[in-house]
N, C-alpha and C positions, 0 to 999 in steps of 0.2 A: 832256501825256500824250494821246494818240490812241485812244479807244476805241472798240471795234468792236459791235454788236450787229445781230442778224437771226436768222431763223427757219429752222428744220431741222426737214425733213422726214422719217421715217422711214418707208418704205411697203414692201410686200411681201406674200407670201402669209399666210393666216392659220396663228399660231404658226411665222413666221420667228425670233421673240425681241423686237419693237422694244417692246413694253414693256419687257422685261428690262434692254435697252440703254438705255433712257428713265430707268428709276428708277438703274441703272449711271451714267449719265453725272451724273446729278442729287444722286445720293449720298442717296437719299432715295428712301420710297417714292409715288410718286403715281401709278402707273398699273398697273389691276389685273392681273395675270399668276396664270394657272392652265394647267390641263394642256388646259385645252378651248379649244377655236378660235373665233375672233368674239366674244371675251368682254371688246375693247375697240368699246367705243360711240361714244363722243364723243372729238371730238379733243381730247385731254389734253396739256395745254401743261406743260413743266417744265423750268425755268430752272436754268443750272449755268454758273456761271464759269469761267475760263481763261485767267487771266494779265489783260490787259486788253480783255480779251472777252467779253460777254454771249451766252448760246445758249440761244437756247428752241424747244425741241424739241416738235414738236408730232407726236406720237403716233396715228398715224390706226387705222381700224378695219381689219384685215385685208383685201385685195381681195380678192374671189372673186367666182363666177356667182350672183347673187343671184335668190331667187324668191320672197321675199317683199317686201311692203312695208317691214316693218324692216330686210332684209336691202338693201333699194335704198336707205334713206335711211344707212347705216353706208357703203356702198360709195360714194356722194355726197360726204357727208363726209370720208373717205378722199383722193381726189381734190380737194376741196375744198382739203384739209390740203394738197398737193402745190403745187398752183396759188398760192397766196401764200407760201411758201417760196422763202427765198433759194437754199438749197441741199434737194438731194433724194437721199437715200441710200436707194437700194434694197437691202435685204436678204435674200441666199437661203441659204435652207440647204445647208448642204455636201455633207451623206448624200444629200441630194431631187437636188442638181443642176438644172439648166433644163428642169424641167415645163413644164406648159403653161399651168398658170397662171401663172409668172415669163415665159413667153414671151409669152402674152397682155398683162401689164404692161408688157413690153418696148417691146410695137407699138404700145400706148398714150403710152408716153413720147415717141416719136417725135413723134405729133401732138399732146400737149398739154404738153411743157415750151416755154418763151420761152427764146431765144439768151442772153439775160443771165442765166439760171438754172444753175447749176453743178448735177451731177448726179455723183454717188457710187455706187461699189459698196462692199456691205459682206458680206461669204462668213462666213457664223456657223455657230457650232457645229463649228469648224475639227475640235475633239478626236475629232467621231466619224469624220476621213474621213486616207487614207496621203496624203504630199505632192504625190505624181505625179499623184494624182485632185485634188487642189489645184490646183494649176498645169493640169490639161489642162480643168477648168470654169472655171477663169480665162481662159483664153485663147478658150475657146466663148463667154463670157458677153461677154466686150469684144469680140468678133468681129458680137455680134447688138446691138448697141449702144456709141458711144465714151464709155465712163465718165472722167471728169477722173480719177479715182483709187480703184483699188482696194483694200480692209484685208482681211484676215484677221484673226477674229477669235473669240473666243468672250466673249459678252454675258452668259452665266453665272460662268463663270470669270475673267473681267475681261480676257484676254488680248487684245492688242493695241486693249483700249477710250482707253487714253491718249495714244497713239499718232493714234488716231481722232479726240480728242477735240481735239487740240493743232492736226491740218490742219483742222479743222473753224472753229477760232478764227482761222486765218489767214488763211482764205477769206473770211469774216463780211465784208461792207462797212463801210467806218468811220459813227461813228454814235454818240449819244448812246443810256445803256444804254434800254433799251424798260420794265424794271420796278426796282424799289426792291431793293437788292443781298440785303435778307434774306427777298426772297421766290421761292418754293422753285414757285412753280403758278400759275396766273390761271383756276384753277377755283375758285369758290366751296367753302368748307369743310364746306358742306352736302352738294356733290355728290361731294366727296372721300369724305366719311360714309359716302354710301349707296355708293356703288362697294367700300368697303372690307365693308360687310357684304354685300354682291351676289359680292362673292370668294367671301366665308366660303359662300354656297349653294352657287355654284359647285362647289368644293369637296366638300362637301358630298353634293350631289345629284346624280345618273348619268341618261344618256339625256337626250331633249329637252327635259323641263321648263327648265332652266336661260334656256333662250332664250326661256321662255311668261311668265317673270317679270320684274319691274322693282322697283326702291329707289327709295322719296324719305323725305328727311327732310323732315317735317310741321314739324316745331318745333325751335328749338335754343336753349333758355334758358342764360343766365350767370348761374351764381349767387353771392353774396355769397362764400361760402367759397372761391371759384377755379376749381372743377369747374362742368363744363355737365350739362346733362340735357337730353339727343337724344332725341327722339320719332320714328321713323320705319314708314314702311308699306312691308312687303313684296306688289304687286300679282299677282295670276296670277290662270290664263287661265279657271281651272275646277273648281269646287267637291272635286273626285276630288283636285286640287292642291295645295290646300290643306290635306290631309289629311297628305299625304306633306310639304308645307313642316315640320307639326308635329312628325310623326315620335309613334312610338309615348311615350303619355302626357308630349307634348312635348319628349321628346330633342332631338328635331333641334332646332327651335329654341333650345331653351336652349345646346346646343353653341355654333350661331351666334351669341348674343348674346353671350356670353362670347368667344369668338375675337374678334368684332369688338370688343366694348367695350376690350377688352384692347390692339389693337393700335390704335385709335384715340387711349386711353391714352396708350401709348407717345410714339405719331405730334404729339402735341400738349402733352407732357408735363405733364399733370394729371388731377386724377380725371374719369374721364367716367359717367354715370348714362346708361345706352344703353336705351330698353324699344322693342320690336317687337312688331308688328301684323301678321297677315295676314288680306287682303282679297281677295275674289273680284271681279272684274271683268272679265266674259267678252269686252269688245271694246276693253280697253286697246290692244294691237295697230292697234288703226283710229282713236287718241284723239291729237289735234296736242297739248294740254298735257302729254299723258306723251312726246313726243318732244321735246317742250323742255326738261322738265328731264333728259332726258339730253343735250343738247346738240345734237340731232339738230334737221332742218329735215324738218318733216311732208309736206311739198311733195313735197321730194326722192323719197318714196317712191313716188309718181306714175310707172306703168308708162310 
């Protein structure tokens, strides 16, 4: 038997879908997805088989014009994610068409994929746009770049993900598989934790805050009866923040702990004891261990 395994990139503007596609193709959820944009951090790796094919899809943070320090070490990253990638599928939205931020990535790609890198278009969110606007951004988008191959798809809807998912296994280089076939992420299940309750704020919480906080799990005990008990800290930037993480006589948080405990739950299937903490810490933002354990490199954020 011949089997193939390598790493797929998925890059694009922010909230093109590639988490959506990431936990789509993975059949599983590991990469956080909300209505808000740059709400992936760290490259989030999630493994999904196909036939005798390994693919691990490594989830980057959305590109954009970055102005801040977090904002330069996610878009690093991002790039990062690209650069060791066998293949690189770039995702645009169907309704947006070739903005200028897909165009911006475009002239990027030029100069930083290698001739042995295979390079993909993937047109998402097909249902909101008529076929003629289909086909005439098809033929704009492979006119400003030669893509090996184009999908239409919708990463919500599943449509044409298996399709996607099949040229994507035959492209793979032959190869011993990269990870043990019943693992589903190569992210630590602590940082899986906090990302899934960092959704739940997400969610949750409106306007900028969302991006002034951070998730870590402090503690993750096993205990005798099956069930874990997660200890984690919610960080933000400002005492006024913290106020609003609680939510009047704790709402909000409790809302959170319950959504996350809940789907965490699920995600692992046993009991889980979830309790949260929130901390003020006014220059998390400027702190290299809180960029670690998001997976982020401190460095990168270096203007």
């Amino acid at each position: 038997m011949t089997t193939r395994a390598g790493f797929v990139a998925l890059i694009g503007e922010p909230n093109a879908g590639k988490s959506t596609l990431t936990n789509r193709m993975v059949g599983a959820k590991v990469s956080i997805v909300t209505h808000k944009v740059q709400t992936t951090r760290a490259r989030i790796r999630g493994v999904a088989l196909e036939g005798d094919s390994q693919l691990v899809f490594v989830d980057t943070p959305g590109l954009f014009r970055p102005r801040r320090r977090l904002d330069r070490a996610m878009v690093a990253a991002a790039w990062g994610g690209a650069a060791d990638a066998d293949i690189v599928v770039l995702m645009v939205e169907a309704h947006r068409g070739l903005t200028e931020g897909t165009q911006a990535i475009i002239d990027a790609l030029h100069e930083r994929t290698t001739p042995n890198q295979i390079v993909a278009l993937a047109i998402n969110k097909i249902d909101r746009v008529k076929s003629e606007a289909l086909l005439a951004l098809t033929a704009k988008l492979n006119e400003a770049y030669p893509f090996k191959e184009t999908f239409m798809i919708s990463a919500e809807k599943g449509h044409g993900v298996d399709h996607l998912r099949t040229w994507l296994a035959q492209e793979l280089p032959e190869g011993p598989w990269l990870y043990p076939e019943d693992q589903i992420a190569d992210l630590p299940m602590r940082m899986i934790a906090a990302e899934m309750t960092r959704e739940k704020l997400t969610l949750r919480l409106h306007q900028e805050l969302p991006y002034q906080l951070t998730v870590e799990t402090e503690n993750w005990e096993e205990r005798k009866d099956g069930s874990a008990k997660v200890d984690q800290i919610i960080y933000v930037a400002r005492d006024g923040h913290k106020g609003i993480v609680l939510g009047n006589k704790g709402e909000t948080i409790k809302a959170v702990s319950q959504a996350a405990r809940q789907e965490l739950t699920e995600f692992l299937g046993r009991k889980v004891h979830l309790f949260l903490q929130v901390k003020v810490r006014p220059g998390w933002l400027e702190e290299a261990e809180r960029y670690g354990e998001m997976g982020l490199d401190f460095k990168d954020g270096n203007a």
